[in-house]
N, C-alpha and C positions, 0 to 999 in steps of 0.2 A: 597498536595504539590501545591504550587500557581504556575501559570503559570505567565511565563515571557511576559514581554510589546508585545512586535510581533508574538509569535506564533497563537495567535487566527486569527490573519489578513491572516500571511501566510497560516494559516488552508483554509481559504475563499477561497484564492488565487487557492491553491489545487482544491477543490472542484470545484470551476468554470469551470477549463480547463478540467475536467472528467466528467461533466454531463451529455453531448453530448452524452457520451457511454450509455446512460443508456436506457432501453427499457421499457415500459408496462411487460413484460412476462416476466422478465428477473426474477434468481432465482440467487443471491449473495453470495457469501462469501465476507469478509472484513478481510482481516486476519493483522493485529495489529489495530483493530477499536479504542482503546483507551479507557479512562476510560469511557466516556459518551456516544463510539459510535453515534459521532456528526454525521457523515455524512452518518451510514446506516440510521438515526433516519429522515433526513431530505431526504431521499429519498425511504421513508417507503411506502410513497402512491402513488407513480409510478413504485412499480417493483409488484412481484408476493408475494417474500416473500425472507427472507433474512438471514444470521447467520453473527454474527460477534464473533471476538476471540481474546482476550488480556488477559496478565498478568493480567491487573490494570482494567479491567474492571467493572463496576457494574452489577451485573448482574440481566436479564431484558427479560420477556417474554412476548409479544403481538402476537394477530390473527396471523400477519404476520412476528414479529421478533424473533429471539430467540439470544442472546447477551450473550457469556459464558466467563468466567475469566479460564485461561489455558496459560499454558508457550508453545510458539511453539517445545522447547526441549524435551516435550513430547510426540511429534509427532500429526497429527492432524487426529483424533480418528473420522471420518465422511467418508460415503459410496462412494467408487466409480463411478465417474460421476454424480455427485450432482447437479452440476454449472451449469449456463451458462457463467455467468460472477464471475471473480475473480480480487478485486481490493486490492492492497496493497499501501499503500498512506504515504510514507515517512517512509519506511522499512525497505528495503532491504540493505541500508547502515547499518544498523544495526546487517545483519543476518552473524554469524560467516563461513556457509558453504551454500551459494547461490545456489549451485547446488543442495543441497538435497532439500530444501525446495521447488523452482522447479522445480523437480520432483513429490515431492510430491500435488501440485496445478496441476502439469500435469496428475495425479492420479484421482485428484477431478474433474476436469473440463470432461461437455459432448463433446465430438468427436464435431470439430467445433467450441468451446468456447474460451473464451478471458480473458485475462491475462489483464491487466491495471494498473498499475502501473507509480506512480512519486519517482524519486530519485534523491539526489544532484549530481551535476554533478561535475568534476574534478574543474571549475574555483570556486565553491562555496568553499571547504574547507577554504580558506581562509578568507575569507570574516564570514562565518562563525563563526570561531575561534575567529577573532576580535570583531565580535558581541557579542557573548559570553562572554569569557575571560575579556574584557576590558570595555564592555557596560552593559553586564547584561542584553540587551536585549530577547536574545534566552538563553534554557536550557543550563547551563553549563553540567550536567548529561549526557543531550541528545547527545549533542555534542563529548563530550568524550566517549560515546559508538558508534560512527563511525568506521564500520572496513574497509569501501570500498568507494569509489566516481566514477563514472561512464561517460562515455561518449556514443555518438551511438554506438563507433565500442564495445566496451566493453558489450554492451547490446545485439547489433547482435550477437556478439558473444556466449554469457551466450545463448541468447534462440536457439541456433543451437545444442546448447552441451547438452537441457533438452526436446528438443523432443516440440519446439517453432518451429514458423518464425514469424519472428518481420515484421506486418504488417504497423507499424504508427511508427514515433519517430518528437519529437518536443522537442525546449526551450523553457522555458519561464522561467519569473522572471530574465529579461536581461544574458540570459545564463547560470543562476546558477541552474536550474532546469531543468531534465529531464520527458517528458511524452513520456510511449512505451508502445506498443499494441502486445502483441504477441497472436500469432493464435495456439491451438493446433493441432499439425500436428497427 
């Protein structure tokens, strides 16, 4: 499937504002990495080591990565306190029951570990949709599988209800994008 004129930019965009999170010793999850796992791949030789997990993924095993194709409605089939860092980058708009899934990242992650995550924010839907819809710029698919839009109090609130405290919360991309950092408590 060919990607649309802007998503590879917005991809950058993403990435830019979450690298800061990232440590030497850090041990990853990436949970919807995408088909090529662009951004565990480009930050393959500055953590410890790394798993990423999509649908659509190709799948792809290095020293340090391991990159598996799996539906998250399967639940996700890895040990207890895995992590240190868990990053979800343009997701969780996506996930039909935000609560379970985390939990389940709250599962995964070591006592201490961090949640990192970007998602649209309530002013994007719109702007979105006309992108989409009427420019063909962004995925029409992608777009139309939105079940949620978010804001801080909406994000405070989700990581208080999954056993989070939301450490960071920022905009970017003139207010249409959300970045939060939840701590597990």
């Amino acid at each position: 499937m060919k990607e649309e004129f802007l998503e590879p930019y917005l991809r950058r965009l993403r990435i830019r504002h979450i690298e800061r999170f990232i440590e030497a010793d850090d041990v990853v999850l990436d949970i919807g990495c995408g088909k090529d796992a662009q951004f565990l791949r480009s930050i393959s030789g500055s953590i410890r080591s790394g798993v990423g997990l999509d649908y659509k993924a190709n799948e792809y095993r290095s020293e340090n990565l391991n990159i598996i194709r799996t539906s998250l409605d399967k639940g996700l089939h890895l040990k207890d306190n895995s992590f240190n860092k868990v990053f979800m980058l343009a997701v969780l708009e996506h996930i039909q029951d935000p609560q379970k899934l985390l939990k389940e990242v709250h599962r995964l992650l070591k006592t201490d570990g961090d949640l990192i995550m970007t998602v649209p924010s309530n002013l994007a839907k719109h702007v979105l949709e006309f992108l989409s819809y009427r420019l063909n710029l962004v995925s029409r698919a992608e777009i139309m599988d939105h079940k949620k839009y978010y804001n801080r109090q909406s994000l405070k609130r989700l990581s208080k209800k999954t056993g989070f405290f939301m450490t960071y919360h920022d905009y970017f991309e003139c207010f249409m994008n959300n970045i939060a950092v939840f701590k597990k408590i």
